[in-house]
GUTOR-849711 format. One line per field, with one value per atom (N, C-alpha, C): chain; atom name; x, y, z. Coordinates in pm, whole numbers, plus 50000, padded with zeros to 5 digits. Example, Ala and Ser with C-alpha at 12.3 -4.5 7.8 and 13.67 -1.06 7.14 Angstrom:
# residues 2
lumvo = A; A; A; A; A; A
loza = N; CA; C; N; CA; C
xx = 51319; 51230; 51320; 51285; 51367; 51290
yy = 49431; 49550; 49670; 49775; 49894; 50003
zz = 50780; 50780; 50780; 50708; 50714; 50787
//
This chain:
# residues 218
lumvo = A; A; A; A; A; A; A; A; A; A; A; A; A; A; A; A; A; A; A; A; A; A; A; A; A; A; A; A; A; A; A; A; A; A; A; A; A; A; A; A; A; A; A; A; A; A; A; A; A; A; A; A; A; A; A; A; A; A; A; A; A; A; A; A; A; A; A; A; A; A; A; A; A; A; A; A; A; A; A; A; A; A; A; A; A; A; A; A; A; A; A; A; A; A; A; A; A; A; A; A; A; A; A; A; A; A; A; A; A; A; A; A; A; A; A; A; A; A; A; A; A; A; A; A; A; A; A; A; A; A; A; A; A; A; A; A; A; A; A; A; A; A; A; A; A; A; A; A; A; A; A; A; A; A; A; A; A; A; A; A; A; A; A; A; A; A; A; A; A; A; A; A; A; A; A; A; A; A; A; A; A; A; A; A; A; A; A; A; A; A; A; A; A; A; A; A; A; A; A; A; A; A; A; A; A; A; A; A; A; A; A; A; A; A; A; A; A; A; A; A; A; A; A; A; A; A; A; A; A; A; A; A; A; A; A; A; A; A; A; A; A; A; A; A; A; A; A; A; A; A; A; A; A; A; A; A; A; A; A; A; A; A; A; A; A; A; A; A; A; A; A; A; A; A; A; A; A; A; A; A; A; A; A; A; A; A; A; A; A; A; A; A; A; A; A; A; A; A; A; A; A; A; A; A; A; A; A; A; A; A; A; A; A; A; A; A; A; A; A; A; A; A; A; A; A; A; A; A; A; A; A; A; A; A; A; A; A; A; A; A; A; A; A; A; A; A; A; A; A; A; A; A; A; A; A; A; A; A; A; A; A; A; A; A; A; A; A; A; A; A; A; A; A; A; A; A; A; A; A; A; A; A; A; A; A; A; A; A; A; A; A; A; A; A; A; A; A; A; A; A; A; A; A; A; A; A; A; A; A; A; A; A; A; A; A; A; A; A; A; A; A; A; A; A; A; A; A; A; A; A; A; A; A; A; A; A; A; A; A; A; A; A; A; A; A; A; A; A; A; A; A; A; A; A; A; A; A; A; A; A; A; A; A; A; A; A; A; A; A; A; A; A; A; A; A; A; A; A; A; A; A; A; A; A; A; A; A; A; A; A; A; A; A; A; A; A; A; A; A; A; A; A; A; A; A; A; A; A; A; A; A; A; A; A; A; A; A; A; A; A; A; A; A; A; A; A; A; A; A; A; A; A; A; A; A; A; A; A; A; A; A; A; A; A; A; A; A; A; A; A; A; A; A; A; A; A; A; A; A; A; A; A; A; A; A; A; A; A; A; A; A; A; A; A; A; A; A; A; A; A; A; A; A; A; A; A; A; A; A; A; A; A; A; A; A; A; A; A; A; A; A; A; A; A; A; A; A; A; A; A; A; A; A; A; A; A; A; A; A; A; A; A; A; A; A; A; A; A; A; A; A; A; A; A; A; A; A; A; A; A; A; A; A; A; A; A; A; A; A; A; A; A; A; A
loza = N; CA; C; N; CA; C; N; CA; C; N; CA; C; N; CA; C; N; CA; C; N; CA; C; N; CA; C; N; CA; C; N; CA; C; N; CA; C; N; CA; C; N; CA; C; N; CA; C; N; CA; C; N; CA; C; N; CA; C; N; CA; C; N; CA; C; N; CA; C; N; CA; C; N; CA; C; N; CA; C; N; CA; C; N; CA; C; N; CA; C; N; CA; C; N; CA; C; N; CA; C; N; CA; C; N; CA; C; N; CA; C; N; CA; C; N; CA; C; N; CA; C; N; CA; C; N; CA; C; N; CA; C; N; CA; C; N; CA; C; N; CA; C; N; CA; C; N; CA; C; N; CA; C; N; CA; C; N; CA; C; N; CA; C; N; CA; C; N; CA; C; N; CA; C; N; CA; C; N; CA; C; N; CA; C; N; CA; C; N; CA; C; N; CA; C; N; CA; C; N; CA; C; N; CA; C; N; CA; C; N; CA; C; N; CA; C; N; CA; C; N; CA; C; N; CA; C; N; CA; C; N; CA; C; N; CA; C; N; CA; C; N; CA; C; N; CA; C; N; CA; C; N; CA; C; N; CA; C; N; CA; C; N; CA; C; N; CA; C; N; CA; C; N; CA; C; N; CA; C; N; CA; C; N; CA; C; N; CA; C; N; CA; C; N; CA; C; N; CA; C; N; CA; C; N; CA; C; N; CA; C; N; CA; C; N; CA; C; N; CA; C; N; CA; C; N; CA; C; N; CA; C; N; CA; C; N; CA; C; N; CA; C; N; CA; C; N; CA; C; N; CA; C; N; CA; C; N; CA; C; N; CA; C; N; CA; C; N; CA; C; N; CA; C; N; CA; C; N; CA; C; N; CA; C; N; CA; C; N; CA; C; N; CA; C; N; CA; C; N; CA; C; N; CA; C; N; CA; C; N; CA; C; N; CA; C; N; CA; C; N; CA; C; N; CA; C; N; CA; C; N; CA; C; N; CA; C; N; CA; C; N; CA; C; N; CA; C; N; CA; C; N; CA; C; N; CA; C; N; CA; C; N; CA; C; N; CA; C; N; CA; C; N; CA; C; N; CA; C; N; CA; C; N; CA; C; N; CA; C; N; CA; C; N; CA; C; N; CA; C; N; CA; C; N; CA; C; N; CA; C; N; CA; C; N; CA; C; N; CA; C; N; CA; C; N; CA; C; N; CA; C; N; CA; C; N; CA; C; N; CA; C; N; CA; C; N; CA; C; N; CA; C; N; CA; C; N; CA; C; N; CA; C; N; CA; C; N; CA; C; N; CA; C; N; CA; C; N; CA; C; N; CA; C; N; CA; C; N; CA; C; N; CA; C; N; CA; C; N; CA; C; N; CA; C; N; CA; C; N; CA; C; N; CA; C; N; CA; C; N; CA; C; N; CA; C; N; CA; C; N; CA; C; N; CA; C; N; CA; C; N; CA; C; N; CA; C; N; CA; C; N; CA; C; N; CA; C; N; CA; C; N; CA; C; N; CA; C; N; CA; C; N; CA; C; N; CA; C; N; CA; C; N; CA; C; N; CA; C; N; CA; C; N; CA; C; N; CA; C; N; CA; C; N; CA; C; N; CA; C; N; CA; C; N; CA; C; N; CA; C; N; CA; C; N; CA; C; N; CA; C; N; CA; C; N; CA; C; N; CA; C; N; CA; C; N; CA; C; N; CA; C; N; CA; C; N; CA; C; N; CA; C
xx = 17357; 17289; 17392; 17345; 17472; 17427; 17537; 17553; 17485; 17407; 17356; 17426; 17458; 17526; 17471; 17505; 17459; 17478; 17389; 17466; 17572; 17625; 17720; 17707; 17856; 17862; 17877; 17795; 17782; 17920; 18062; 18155; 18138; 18182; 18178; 18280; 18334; 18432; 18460; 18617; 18617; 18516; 18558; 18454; 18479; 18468; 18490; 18370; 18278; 18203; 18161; 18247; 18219; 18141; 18032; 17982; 18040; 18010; 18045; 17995; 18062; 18001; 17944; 17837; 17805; 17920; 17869; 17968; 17935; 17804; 17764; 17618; 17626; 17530; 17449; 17344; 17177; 17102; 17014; 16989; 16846; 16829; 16730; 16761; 16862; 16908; 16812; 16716; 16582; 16519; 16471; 16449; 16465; 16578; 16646; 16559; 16547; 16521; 16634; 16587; 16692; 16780; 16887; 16950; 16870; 16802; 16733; 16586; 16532; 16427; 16444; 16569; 16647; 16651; 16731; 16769; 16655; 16530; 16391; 16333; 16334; 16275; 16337; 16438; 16511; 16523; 16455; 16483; 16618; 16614; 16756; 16789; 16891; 16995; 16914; 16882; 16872; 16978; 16853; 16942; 17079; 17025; 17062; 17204; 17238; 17348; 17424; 17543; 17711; 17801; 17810; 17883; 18011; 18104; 18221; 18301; 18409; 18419; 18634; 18681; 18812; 18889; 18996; 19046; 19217; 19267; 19374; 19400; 19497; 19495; 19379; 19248; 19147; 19053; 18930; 18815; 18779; 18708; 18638; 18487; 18405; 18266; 18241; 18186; 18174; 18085; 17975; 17848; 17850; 17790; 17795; 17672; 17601; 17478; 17448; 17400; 17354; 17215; 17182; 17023; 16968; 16931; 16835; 16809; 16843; 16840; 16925; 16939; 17047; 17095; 17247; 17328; 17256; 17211; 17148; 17031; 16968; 16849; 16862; 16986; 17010; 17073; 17151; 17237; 17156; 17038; 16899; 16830; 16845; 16784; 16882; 17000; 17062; 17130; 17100; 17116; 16963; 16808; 16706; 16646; 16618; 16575; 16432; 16335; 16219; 16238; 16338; 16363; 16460; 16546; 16650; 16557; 16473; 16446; 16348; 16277; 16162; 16272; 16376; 16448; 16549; 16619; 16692; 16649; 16670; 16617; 16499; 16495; 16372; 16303; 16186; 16113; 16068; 16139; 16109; 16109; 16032; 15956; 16157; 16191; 16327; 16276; 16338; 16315; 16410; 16443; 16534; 16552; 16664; 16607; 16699; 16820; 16887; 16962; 16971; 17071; 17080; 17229; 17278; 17425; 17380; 17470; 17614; 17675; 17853; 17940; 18097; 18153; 18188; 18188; 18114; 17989; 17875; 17756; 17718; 17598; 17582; 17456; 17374; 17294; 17245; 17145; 17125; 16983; 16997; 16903; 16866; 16728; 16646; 16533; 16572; 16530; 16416; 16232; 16172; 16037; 16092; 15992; 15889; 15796; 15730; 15709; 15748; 15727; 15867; 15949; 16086; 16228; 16316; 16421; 16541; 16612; 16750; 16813; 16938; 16952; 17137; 17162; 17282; 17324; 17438; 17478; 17573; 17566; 17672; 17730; 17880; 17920; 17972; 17975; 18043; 18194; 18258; 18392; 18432; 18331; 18378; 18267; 18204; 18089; 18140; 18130; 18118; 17973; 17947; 17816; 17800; 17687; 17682; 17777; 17872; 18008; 17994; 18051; 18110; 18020; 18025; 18005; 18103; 18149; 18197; 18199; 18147; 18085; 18141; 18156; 18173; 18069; 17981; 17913; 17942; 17830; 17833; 17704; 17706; 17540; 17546; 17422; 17429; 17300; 17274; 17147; 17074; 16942; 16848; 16863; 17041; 17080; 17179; 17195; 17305; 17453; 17448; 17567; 17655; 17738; 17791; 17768; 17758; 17774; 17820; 17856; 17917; 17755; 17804; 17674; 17585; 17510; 17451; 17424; 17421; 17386; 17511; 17597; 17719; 17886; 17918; 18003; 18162; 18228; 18326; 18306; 18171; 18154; 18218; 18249; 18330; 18301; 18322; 18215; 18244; 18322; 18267; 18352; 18268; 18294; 18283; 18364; 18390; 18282; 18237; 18166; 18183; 18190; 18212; 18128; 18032; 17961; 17995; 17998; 18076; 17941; 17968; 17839; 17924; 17870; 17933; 17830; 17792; 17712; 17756; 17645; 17753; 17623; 17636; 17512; 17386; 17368; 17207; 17156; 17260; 17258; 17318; 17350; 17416; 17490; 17663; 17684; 17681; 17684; 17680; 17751; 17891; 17962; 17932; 17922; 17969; 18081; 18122; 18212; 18227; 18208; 18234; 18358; 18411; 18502; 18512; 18636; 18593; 18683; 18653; 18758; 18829; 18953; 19020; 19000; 19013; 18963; 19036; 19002; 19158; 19093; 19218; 19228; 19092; 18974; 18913; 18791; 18753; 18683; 18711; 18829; 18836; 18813; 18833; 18783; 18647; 18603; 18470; 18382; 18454; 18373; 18387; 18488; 18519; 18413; 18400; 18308; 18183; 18135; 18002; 17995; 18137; 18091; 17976; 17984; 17894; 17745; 17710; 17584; 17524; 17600; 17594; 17496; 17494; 17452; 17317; 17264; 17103; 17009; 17099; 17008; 17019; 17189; 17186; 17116; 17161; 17087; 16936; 16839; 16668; 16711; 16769; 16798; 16799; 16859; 16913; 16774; 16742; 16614; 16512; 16458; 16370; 16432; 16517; 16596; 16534; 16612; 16549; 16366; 16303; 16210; 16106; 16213; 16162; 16225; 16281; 16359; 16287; 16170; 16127; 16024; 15935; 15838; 15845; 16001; 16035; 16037; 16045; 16094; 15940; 15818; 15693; 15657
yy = 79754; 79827; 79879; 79980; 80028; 79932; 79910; 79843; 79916; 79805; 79813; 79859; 79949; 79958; 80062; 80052; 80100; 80221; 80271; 80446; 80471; 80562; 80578; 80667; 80709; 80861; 80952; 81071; 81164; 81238; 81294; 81353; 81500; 81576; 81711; 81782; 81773; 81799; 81956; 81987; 82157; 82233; 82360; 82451; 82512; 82385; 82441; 82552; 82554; 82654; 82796; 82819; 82900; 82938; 82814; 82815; 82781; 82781; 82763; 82603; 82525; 82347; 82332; 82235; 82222; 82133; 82166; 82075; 81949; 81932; 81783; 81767; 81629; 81612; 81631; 81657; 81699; 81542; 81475; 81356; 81348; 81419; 81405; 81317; 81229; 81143; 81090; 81030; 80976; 81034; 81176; 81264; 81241; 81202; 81174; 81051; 81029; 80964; 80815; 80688; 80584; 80555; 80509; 80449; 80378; 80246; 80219; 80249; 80379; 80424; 80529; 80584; 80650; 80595; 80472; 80409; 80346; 80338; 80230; 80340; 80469; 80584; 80643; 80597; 80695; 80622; 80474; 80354; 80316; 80265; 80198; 80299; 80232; 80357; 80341; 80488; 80480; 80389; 80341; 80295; 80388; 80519; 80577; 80640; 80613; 80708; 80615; 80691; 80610; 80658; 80534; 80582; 80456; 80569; 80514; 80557; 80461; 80460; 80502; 80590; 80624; 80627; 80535; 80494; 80568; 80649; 80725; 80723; 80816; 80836; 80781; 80883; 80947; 80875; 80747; 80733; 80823; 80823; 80912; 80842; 80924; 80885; 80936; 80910; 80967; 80936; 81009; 81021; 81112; 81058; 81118; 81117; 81218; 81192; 81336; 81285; 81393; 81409; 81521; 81603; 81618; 81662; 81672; 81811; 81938; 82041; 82128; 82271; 82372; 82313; 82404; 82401; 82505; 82620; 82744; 82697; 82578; 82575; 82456; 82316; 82271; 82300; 82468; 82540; 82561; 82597; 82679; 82565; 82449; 82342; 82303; 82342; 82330; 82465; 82574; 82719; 82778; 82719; 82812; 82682; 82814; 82697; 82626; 82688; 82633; 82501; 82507; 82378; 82317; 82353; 82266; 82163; 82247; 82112; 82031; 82070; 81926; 81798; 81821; 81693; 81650; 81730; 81667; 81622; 81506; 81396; 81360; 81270; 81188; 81131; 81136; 81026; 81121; 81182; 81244; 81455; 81493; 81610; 81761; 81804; 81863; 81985; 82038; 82201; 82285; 82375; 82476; 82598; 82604; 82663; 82800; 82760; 82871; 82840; 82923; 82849; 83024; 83074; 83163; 83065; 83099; 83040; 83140; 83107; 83260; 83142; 83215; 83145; 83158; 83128; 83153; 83141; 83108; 83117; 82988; 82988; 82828; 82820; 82658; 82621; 82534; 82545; 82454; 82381; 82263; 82147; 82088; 82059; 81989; 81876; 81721; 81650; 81557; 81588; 81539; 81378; 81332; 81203; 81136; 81077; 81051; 81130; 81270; 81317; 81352; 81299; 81325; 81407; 81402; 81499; 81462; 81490; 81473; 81624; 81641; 81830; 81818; 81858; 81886; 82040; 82071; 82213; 82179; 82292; 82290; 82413; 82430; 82543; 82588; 82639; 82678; 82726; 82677; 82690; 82811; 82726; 82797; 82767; 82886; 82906; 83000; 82910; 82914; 82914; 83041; 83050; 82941; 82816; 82732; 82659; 82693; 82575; 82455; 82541; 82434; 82495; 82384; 82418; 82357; 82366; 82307; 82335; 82242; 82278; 82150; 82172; 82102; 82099; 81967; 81907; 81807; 81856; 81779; 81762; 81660; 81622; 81756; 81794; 81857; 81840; 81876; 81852; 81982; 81983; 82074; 82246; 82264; 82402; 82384; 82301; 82349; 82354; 82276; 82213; 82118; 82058; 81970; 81827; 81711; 81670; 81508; 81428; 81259; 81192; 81163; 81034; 80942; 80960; 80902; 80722; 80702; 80564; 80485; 80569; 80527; 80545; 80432; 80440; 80505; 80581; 80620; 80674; 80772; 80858; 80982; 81009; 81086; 81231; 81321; 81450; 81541; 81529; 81643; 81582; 81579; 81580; 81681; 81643; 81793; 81718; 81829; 81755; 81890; 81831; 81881; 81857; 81976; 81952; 82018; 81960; 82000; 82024; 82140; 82145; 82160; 82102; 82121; 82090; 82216; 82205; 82127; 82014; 81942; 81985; 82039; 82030; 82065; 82153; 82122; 82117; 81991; 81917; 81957; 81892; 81960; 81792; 81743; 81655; 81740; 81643; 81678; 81595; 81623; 81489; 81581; 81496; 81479; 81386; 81448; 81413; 81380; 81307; 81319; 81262; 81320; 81254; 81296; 81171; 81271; 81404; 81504; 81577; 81596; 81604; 81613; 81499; 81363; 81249; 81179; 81133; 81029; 80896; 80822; 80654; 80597; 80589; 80531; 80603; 80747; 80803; 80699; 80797; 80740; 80555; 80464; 80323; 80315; 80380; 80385; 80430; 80546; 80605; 80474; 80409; 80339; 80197; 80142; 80025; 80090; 80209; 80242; 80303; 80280; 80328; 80237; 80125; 80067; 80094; 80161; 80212; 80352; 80387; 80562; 80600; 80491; 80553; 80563; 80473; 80476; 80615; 80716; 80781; 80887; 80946; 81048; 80993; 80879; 80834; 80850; 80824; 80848; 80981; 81097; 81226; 81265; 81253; 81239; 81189; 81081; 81042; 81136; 81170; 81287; 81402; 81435; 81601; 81598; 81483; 81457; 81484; 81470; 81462; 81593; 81629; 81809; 81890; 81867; 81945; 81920; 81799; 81796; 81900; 81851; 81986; 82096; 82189; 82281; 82319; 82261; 82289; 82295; 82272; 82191; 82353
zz = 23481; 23590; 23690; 23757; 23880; 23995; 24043; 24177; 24238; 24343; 24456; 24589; 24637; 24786; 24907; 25030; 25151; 25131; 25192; 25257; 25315; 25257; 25360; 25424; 25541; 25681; 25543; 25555; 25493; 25516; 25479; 25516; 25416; 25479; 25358; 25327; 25194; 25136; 25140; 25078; 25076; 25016; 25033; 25012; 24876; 24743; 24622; 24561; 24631; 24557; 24634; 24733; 24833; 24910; 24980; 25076; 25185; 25298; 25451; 25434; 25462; 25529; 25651; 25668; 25793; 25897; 26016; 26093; 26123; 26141; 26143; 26003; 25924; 25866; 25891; 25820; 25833; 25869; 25919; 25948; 25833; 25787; 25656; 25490; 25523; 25408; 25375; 25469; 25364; 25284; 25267; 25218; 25027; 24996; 24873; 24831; 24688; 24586; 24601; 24621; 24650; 24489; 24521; 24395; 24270; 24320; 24267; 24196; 24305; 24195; 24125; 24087; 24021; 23862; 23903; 23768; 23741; 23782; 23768; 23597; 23697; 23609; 23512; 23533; 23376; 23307; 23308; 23214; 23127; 23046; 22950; 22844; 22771; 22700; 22501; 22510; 22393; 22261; 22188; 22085; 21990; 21989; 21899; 21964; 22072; 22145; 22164; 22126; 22116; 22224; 22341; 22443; 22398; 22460; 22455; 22646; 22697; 22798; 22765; 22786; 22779; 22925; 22909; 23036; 22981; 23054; 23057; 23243; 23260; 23388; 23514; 23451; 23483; 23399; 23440; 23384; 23331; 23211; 23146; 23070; 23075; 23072; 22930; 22834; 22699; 22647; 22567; 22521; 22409; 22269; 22131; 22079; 22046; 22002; 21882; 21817; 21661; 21684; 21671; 21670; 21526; 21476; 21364; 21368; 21407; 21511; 21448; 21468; 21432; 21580; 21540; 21681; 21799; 21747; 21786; 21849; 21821; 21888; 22026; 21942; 22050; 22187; 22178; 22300; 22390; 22307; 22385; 22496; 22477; 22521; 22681; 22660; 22745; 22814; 22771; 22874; 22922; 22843; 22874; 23001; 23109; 23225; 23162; 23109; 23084; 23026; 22909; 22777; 22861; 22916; 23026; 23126; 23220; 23283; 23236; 23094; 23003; 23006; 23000; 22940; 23081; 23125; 23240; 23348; 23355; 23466; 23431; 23314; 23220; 23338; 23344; 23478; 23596; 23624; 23751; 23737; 23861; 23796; 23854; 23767; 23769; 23792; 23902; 23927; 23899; 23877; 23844; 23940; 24036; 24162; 24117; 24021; 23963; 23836; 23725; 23617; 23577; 23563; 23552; 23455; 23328; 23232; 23202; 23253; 23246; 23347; 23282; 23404; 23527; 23641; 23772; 23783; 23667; 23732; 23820; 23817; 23934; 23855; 23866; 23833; 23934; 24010; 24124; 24060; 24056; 24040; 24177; 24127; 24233; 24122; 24197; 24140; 24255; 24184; 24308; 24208; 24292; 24245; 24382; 24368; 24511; 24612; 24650; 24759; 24792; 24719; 24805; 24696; 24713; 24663; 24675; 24557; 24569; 24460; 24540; 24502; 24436; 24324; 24302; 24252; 24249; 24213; 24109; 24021; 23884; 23884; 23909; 23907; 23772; 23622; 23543; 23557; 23489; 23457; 23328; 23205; 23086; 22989; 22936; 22831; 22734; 22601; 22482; 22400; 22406; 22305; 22189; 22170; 22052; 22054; 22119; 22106; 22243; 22357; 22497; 22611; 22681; 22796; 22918; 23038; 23133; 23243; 23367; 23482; 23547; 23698; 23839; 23866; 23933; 23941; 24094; 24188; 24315; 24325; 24419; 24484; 24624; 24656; 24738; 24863; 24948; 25074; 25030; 25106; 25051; 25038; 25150; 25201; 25074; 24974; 24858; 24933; 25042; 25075; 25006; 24971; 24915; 24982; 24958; 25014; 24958; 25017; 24921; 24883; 24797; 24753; 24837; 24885; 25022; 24943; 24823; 24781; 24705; 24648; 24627; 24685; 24753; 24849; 24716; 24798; 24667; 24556; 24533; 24430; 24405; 24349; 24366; 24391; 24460; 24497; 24465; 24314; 24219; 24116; 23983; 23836; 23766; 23663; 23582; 23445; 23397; 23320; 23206; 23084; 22900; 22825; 22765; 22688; 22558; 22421; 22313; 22201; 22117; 22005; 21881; 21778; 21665; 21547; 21443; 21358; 21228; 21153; 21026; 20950; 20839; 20746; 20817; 20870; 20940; 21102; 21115; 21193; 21328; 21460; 21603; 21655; 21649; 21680; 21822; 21962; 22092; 22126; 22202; 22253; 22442; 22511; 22658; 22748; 22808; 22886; 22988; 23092; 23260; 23322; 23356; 23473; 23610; 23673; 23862; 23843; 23949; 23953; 24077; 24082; 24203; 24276; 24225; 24319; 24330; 24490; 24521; 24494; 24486; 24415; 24440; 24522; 24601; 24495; 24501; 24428; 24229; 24228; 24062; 24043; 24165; 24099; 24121; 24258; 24214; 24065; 24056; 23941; 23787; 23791; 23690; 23702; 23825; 23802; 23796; 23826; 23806; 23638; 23516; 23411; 23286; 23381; 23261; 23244; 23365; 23390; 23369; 23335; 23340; 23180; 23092; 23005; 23025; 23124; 23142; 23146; 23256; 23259; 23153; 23119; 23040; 22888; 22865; 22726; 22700; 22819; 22859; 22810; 22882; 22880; 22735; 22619; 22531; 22417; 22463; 22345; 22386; 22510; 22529; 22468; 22472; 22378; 22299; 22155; 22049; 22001; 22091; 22094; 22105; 22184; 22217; 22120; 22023; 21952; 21835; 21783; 21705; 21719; 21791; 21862; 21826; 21868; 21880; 21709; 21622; 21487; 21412; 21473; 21370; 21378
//
């Protein structure tokens, strides 16, 4: 399970995605979805998904999973907003406020459970039709500000995240990737004691795919 910890002072990092920062935090942190009913709802890690944890420099987060699926249909699941948000963020209801798949585009997520909200932005790096994907990844406040992890002290406030497609027979292997990016010592050990937990939610994520992809084929 992920550790339990306080909120922390909201601080706001550079301006990697070219917005203006605020000067003082927004005082609407309650607003957000808590740690714990986060991980309540996206329940435990599929059986079928093979995470592996790669320690180099830089923690690295790693997730392998095979579809049953063309590659062509599993890309679609993760560039079309409609089939994108059925599956991301298992448990709770995912809005899609923008997903412009190119590099430079942005994809702004909004994740609302109970009445309340928690908002991140994905900036693209590099898209590969059927093949890759790779995007920067921050939590952000409801203005698509950036902002630190209000439930995890030392998260790191922005990961680069790799998504890999590769067709075998039929089939779509999917590896993922996360690590921090640009993060100092404090960020990257955080990110490392929170890796034993990480498979919870993308793995929920992952057995719902599967699931929609059967659908998609009948």
């Amino acid at each position: 399970m992920l550790p339990r910890v306080e909120c922390m002072r909201i601080q706001h990092p550079p301006d990697i995605y070219g917005q203006k920062q605020r000067q003082k935090p927004r005082e609407r942190r309650k607003e957000f979805v808590s740690l714990a009913e986060l991980v309540e709802v996206l329940g435990i890690e599929g059986q079928s998904v093979k995470r592996d944890v790669m320690m180099s420099d830089v923690p690295k987060f790693v997730l392998d999973r095979e579809f049953d699926a063309p590659c062509e249909l599993v890309w679609r699941t993760w560039t079309e907003e409609v089939l994108l948000a059925r599956w991301y963020g298992p448990g709770v209801e995912t809005v899609i406020h923008e997903l412009d798949v190119r590099a430079g585009g942005m994809w702004r997520n909004e994740m609302r459970m109970q009445g309340r909200s928690s908002y991140e932005v994905m900036k693209y790096t590099q898209v590969v039709p059927s093949e890759r994907l790779v995007w920067l990844q921050s939590m952000t406040d409801e203005a698509w500000n950036v902002i630190a992890n209000p439930w995890m002290a030392n998260w790191p406030q922005v990961l680069l995240t790799t998504v890999s497609f590769e067709e075998r027979d039929g089939r779509t292997h999917l590896r993922l990737v996360w690590e921090p990016h640009e993060a100092n010592d404090a960020e990257i050990a955080g990110f490392a004691e929170a890796l034993g937990g990480l498979s919870r939610g993308w793995g929920k994520g992952m057995d719902v795919l599967a699931e929609m992809l059967v659908e998609l084929q009948q």
